[in-house]
N, CA, C and O of each residue as an XYZ file, in Angstrom:
684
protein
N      19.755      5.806     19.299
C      19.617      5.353     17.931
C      18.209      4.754     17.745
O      17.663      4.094     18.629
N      17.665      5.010     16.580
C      16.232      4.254     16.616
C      16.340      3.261     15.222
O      16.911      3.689     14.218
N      15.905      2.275     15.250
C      15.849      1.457     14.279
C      14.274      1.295     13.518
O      13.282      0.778     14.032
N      14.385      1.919     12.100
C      13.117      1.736     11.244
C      13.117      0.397     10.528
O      14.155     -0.244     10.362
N      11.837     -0.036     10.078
C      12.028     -1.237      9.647
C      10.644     -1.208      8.273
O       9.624     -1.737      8.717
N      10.495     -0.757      6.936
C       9.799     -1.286      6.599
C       8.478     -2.211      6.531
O       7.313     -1.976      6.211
N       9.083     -3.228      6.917
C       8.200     -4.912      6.801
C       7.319     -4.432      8.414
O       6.441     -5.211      8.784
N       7.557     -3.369      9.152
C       6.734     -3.114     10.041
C       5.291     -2.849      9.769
O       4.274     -3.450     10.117
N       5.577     -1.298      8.725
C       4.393     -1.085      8.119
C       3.736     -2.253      8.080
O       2.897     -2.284      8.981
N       3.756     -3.486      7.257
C       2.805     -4.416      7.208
C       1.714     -4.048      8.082
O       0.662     -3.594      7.631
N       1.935     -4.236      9.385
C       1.281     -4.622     10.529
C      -0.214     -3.821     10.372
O      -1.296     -4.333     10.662
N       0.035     -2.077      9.702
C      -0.879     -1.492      9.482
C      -2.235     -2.087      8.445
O      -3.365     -1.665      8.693
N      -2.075     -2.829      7.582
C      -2.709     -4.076      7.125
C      -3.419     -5.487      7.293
O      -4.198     -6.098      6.561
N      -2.862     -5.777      8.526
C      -2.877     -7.151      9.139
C      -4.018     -7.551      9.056
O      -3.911     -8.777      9.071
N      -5.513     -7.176      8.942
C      -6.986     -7.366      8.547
C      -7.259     -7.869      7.286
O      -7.969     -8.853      7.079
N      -6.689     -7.187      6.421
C      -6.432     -7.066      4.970
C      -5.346     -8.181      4.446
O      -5.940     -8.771      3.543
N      -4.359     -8.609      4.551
C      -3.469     -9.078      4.067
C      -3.817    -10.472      3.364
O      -4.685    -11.066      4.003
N      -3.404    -11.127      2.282
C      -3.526    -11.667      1.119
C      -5.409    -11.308      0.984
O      -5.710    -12.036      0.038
N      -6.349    -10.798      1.304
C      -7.457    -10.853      0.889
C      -7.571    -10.918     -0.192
O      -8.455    -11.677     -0.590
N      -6.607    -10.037     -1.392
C      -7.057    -10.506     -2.759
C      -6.906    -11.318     -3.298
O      -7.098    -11.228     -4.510
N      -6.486    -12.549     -2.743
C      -6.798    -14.072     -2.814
C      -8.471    -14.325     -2.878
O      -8.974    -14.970     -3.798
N      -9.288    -13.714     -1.749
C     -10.373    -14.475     -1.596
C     -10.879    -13.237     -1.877
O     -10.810    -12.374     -1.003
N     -11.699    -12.829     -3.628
C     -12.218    -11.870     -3.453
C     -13.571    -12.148     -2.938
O     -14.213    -11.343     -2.263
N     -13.876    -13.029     -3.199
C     -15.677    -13.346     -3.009
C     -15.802    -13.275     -1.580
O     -16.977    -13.070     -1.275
N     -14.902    -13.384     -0.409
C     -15.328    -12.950      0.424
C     -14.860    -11.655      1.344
O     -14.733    -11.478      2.555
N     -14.664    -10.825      0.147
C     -14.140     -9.216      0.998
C     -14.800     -8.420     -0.070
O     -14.836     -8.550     -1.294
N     -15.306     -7.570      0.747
C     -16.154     -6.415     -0.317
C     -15.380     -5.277     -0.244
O     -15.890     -4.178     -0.022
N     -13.957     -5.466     -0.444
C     -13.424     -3.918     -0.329
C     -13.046     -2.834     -0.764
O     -12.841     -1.709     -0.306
N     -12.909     -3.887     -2.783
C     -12.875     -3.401     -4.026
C     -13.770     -1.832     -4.155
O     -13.658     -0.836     -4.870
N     -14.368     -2.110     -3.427
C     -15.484     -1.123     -3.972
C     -14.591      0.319     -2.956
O     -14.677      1.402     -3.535
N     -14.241      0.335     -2.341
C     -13.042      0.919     -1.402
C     -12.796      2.108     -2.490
O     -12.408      1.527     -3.504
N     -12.839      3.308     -2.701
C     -12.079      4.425     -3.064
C     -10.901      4.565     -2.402
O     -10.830      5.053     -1.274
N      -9.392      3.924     -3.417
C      -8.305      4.196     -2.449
C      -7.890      5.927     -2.693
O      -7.056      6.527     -2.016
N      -8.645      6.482     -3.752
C      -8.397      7.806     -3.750
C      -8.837      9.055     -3.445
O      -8.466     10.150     -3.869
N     -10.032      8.630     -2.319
C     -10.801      9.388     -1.540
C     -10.601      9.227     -0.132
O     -10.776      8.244      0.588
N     -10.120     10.613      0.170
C      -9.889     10.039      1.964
C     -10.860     10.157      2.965
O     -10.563     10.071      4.156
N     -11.910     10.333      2.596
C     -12.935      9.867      3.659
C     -13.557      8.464      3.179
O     -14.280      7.928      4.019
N     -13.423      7.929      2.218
C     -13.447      6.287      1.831
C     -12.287      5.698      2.824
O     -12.459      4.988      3.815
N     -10.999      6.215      2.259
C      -9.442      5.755      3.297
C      -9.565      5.721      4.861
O      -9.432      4.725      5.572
N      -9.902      7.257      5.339
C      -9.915      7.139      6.609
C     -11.426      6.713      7.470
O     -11.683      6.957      8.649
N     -12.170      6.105      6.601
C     -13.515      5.145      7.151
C     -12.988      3.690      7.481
O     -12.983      3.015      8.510
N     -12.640      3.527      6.461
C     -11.747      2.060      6.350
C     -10.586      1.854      7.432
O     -10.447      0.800      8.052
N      -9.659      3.128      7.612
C      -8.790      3.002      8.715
C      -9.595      3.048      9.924
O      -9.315      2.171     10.741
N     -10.357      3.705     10.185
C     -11.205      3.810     11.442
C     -11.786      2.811     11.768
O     -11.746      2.560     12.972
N     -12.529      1.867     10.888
C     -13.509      0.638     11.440
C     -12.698     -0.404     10.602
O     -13.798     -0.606     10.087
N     -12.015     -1.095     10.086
C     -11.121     -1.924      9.888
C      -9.741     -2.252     10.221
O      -9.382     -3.305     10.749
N      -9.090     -1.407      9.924
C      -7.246     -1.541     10.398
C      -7.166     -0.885     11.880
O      -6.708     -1.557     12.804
N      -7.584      0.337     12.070
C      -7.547      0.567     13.419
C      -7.582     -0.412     14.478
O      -6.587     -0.904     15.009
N      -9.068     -0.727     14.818
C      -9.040     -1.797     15.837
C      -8.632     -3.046     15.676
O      -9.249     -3.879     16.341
N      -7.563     -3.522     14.822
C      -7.068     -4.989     15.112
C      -5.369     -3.909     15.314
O      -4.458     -4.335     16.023
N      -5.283     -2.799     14.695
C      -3.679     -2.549     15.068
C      -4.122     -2.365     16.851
O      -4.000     -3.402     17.503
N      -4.537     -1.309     17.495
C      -5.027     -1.406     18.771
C      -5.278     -2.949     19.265
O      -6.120     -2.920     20.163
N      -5.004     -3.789     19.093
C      -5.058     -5.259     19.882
C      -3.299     -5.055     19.885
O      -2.712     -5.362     20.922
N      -2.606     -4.606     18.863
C      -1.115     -5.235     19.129
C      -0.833     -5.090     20.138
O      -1.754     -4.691     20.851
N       0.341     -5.272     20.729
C       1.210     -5.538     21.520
C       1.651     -3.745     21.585
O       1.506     -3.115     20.537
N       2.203     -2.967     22.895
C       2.154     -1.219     22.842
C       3.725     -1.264     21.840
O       3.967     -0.535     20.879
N       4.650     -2.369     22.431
C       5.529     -2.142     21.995
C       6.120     -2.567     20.357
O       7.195     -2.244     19.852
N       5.142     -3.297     19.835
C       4.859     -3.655     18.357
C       4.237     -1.968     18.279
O       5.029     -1.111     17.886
N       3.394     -1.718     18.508
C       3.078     -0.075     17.865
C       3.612      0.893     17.638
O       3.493      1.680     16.700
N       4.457      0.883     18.799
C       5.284      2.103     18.777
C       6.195      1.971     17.722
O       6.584      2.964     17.107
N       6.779      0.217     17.310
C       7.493      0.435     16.257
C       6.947      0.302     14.753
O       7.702      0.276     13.780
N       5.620      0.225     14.677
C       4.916      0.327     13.643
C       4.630      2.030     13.435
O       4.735      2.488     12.297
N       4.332      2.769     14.374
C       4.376      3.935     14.285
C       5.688      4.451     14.058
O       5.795      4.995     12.960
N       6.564      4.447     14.656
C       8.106      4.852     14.159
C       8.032      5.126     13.024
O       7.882      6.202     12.444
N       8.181      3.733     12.563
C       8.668      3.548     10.815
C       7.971      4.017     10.109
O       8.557      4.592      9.193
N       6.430      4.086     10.053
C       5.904      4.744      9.668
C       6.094      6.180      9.445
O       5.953      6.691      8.334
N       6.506      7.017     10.802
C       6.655      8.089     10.743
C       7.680      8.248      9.675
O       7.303      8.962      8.746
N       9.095      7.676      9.557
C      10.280      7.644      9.077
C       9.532      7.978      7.401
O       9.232      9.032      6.839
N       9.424      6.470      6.976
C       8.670      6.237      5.907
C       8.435      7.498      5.096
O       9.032      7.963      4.125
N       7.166      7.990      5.932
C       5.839      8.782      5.182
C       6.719     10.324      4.887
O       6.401     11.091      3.979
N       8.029     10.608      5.990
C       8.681     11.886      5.436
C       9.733     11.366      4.832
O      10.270     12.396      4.424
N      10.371     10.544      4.506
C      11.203     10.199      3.534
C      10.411      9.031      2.788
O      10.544      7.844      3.086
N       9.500      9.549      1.697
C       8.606      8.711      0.923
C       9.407      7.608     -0.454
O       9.146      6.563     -1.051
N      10.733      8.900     -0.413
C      11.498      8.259     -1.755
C      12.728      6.664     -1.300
O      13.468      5.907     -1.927
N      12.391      6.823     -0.182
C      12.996      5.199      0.529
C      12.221      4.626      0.305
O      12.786      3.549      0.113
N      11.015      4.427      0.122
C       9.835      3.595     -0.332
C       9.023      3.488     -1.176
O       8.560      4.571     -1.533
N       8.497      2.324     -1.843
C       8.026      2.008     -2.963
C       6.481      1.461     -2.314
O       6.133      0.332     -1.970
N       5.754      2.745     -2.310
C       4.481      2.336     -1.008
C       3.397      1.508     -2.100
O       2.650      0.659     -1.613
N       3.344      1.804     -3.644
C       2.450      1.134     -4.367
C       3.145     -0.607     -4.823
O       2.580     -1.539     -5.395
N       4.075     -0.531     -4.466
C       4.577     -2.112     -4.360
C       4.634     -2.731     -3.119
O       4.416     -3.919     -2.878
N       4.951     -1.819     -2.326
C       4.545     -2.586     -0.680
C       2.886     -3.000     -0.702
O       2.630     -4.199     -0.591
N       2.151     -2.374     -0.794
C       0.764     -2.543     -1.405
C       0.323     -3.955     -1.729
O      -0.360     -4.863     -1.255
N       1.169     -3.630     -2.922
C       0.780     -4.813     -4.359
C       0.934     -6.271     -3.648
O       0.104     -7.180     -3.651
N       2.689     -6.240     -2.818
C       3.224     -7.229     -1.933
C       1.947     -8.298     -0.993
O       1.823     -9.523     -0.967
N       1.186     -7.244     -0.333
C       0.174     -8.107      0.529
C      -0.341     -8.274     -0.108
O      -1.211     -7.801      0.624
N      -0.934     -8.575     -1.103
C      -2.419     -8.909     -2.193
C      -3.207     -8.240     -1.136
O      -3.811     -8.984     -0.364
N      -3.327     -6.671     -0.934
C      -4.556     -6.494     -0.003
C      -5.811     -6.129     -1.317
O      -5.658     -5.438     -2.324
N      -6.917     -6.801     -0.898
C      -8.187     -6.655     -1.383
C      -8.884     -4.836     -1.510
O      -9.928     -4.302     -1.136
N      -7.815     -4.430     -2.140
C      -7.480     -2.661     -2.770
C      -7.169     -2.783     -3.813
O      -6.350     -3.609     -4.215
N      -7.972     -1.699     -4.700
C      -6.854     -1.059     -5.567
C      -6.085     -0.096     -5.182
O      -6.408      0.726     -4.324
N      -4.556     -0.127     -6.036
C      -3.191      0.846     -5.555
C      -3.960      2.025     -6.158
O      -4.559      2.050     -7.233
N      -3.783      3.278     -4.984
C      -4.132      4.290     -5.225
C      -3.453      4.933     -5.764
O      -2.285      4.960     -5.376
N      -3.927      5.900     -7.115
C      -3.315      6.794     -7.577
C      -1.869      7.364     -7.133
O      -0.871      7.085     -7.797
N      -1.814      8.064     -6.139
C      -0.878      8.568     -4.853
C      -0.859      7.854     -3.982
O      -1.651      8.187     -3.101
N      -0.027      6.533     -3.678
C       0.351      5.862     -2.730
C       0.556      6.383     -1.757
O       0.188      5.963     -0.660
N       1.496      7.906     -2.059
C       2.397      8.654     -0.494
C       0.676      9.435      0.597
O       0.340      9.275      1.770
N       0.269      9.943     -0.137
C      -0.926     10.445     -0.130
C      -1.923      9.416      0.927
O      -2.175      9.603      2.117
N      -2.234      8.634      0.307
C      -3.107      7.417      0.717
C      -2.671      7.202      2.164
O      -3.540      7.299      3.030
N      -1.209      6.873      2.575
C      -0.531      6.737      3.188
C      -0.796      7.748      4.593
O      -1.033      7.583      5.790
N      -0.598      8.870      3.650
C      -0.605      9.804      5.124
C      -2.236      9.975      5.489
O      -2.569     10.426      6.585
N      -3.132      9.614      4.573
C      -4.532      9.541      5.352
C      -4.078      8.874      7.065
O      -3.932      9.204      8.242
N      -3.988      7.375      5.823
C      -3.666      6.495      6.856
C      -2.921      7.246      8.675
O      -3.283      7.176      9.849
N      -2.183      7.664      8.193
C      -1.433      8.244      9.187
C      -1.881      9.279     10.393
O      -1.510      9.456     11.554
N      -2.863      9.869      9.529
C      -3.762     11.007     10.047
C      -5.032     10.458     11.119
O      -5.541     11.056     12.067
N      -5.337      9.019     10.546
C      -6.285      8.063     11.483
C      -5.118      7.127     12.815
O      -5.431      6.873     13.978
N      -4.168      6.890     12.315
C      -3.773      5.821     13.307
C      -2.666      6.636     14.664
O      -2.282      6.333     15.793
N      -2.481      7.923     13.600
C      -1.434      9.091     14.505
C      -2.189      9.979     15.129
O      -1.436     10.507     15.947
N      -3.225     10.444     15.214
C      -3.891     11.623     15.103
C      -3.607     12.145     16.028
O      -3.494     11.603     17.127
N      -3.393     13.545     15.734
C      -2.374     14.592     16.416
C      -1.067     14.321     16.326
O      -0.618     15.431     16.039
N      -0.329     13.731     16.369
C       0.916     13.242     15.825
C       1.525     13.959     14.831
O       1.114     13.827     13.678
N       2.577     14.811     15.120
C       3.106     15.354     13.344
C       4.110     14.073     12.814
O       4.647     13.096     13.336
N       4.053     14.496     11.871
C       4.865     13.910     10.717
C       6.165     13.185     11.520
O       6.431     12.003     11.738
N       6.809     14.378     11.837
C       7.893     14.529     11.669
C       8.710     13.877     13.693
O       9.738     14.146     14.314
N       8.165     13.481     13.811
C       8.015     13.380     15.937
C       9.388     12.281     16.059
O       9.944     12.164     17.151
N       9.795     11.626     15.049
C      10.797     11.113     15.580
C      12.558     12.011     15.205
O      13.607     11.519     15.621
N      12.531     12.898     14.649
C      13.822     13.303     13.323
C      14.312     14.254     15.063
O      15.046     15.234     14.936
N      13.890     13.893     16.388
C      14.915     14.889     17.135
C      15.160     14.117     18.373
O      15.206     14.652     19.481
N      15.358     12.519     18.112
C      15.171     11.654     18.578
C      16.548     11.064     18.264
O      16.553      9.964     18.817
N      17.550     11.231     17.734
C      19.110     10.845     17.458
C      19.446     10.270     16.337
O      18.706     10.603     15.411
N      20.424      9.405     16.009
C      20.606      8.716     14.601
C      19.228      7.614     14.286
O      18.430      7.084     15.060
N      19.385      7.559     12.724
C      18.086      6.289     12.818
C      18.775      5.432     11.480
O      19.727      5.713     10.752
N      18.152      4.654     11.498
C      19.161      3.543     11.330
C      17.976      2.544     10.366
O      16.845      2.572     10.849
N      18.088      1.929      9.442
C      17.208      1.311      8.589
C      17.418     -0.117      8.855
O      18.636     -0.287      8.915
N      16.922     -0.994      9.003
C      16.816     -2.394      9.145
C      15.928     -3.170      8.167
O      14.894     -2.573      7.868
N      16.107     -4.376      7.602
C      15.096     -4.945      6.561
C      14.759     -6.437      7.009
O      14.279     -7.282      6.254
N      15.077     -6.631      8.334
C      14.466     -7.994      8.786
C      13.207     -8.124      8.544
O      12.484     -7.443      9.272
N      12.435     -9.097      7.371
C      11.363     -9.357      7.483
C      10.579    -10.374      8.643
O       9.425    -10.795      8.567
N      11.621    -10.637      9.778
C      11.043    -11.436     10.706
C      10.757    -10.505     11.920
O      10.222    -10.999     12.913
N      11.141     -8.958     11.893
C      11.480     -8.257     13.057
C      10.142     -7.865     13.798
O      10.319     -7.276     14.865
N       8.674     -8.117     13.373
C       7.700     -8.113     13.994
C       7.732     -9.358     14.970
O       7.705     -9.059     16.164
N       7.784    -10.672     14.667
C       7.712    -11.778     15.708
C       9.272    -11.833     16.342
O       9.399    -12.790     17.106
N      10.299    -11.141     16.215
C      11.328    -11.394     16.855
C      10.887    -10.401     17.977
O      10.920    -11.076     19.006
N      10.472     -9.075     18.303
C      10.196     -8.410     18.473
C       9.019     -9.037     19.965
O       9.119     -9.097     21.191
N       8.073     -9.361     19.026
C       6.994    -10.205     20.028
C       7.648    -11.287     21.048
O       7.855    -11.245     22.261
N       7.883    -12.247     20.080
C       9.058    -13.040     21.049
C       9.808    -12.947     22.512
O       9.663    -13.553     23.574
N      10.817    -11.732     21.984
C      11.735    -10.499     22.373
C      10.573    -10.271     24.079
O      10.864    -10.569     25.237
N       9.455     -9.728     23.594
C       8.863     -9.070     24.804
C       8.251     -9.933     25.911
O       8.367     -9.853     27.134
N       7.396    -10.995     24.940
C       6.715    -12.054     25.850
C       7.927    -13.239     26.333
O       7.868    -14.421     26.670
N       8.937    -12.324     26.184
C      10.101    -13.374     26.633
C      10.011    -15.314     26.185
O      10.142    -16.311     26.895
N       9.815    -15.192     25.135
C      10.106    -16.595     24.352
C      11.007    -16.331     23.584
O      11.230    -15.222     23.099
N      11.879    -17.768     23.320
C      13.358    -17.993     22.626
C      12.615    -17.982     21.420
O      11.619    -18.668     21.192
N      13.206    -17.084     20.586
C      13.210    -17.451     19.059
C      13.532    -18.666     18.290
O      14.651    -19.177     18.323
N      12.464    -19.167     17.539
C      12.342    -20.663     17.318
C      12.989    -20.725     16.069
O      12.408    -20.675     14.985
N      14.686    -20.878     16.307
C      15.190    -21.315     14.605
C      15.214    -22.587     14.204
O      15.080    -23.494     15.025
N      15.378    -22.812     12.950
C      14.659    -23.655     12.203
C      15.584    -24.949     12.905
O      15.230    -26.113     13.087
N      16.913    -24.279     13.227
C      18.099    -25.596     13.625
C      17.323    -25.874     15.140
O      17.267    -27.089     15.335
N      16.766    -25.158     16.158
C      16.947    -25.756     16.972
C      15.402    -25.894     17.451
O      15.043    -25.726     18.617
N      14.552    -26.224     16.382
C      13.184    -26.600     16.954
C      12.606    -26.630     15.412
O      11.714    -25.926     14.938
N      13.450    -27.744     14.719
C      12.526    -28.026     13.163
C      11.393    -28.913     13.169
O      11.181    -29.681     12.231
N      10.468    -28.823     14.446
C       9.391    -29.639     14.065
C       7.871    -28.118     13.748
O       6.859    -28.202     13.054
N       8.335    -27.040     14.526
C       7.370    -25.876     14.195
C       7.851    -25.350     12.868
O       6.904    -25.116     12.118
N       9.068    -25.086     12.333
C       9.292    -24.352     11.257
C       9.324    -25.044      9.797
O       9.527    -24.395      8.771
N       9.065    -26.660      9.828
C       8.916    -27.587      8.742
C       8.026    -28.668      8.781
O       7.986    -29.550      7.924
N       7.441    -28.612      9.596
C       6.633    -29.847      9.379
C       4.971    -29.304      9.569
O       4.396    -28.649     10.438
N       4.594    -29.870      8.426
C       2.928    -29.681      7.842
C       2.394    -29.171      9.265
O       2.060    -28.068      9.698
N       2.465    -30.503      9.814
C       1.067    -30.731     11.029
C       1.418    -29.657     11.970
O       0.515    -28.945     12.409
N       2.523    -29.488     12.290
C       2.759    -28.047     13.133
C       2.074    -27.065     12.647
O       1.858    -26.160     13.454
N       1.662    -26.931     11.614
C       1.140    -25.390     11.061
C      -0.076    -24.718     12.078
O       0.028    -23.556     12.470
N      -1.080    -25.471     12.405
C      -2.583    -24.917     12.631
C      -2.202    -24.589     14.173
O      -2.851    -23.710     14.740
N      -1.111    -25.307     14.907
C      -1.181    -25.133     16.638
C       0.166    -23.808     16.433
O       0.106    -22.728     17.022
N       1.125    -24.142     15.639
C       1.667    -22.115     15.693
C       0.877    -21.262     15.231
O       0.587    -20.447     16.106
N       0.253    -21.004     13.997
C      -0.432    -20.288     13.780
C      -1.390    -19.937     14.624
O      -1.760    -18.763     14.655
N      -2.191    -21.300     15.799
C      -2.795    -20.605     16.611
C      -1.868    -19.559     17.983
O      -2.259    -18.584     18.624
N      -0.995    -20.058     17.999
C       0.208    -19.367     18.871
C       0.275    -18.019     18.322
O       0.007    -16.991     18.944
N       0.685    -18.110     17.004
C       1.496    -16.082     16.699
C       0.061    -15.307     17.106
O       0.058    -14.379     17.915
N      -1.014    -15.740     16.526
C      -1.937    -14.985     17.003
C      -2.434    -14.304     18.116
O      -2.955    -13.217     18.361
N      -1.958    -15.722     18.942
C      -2.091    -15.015     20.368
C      -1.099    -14.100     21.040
O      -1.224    -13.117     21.770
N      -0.236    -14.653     20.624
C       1.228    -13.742     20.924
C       1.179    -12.435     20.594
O       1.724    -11.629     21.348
N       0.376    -11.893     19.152
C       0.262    -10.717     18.314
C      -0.552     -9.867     19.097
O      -0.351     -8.653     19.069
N      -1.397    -10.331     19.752
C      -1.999     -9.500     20.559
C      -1.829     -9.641     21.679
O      -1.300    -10.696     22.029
N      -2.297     -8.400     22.953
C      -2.179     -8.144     23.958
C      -2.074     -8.865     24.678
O      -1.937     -8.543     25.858
């Protein structure tokens, strides 16, 4: 059985994510999301090498879902997943499109289709399933809020986890 997950995709973003918060300091607007040698420049020297830091087994399930995704496009709402990160883009014309650039840089050689002979697959919508996942591998207990509420609520914890997931996120 393989389990897809949406909120994975993110990960393909992770450079990008809320940037259109801070436009003054991302020049990416200028980005043709409807030209794919604008798309796959941008995948090549931006999203590429921070997804290549993940973790193999965060990839493989970022690639999965992806794969899932991009041939069943009508399970997904790729110009609102988009919109979701405030990434410092405009939504391209053809989201599905855009998408499989994407796909064509981070898969290459890869068909489409590499998981559909691989057994049942199964949809999941945990938006925590990237750090459960990490967790999961680097063998740390998942920190719920009941049994360790000084990381998951309190201010001053913020800057020493945040320096944690980071490290955890990568290799």
């Amino acid at each position: 059985m393989i389990i897809v997950n949406p909120n994975y995709i993110n990960q393909i973003f992770a450079p990008l994510i809320g940037g259109a918060d801070y436009e003054t300091d991302f020049n990416y607007y200028s980005i043709d999301t409807d030209d794919e040698e604008h798309v796959k420049k941008m995948a090549r020297d931006i999203l590429l090498p921070e997804f290549k830091m993940l973790i193999p087994e965060l990839q493989h399930e970022v690639k999965t879902s992806f794969t899932y995704y991009i041939t069943n496009y009508r399970k997904l709402d790729f110009d609102s997943r988009m919109d979701s990160l405030l990434l410092p883009l405009k939504t391209p014309k053809d989201p599905v499109l855009f998408f499989r650039w994407l796909w064509q840089v981070f898969c290459e050689g890869e068909p489409f289709d590499y998981i559909w002979d691989s057994g049942e697959i199964v949809e999941e919508f945990d938006v925590s399933a990237s750090l459960k996942l990490i967790f999961r591998v680097k063998g740390i207990e998942w920190p719920h809020s009941d049994n360790n509420p000084t990381i998951l609520k309190s201010n001053k914890a913020i800057p020493p986890v945040t320096r944690f997931l980071k490290k955890i996120f990568r290799r």
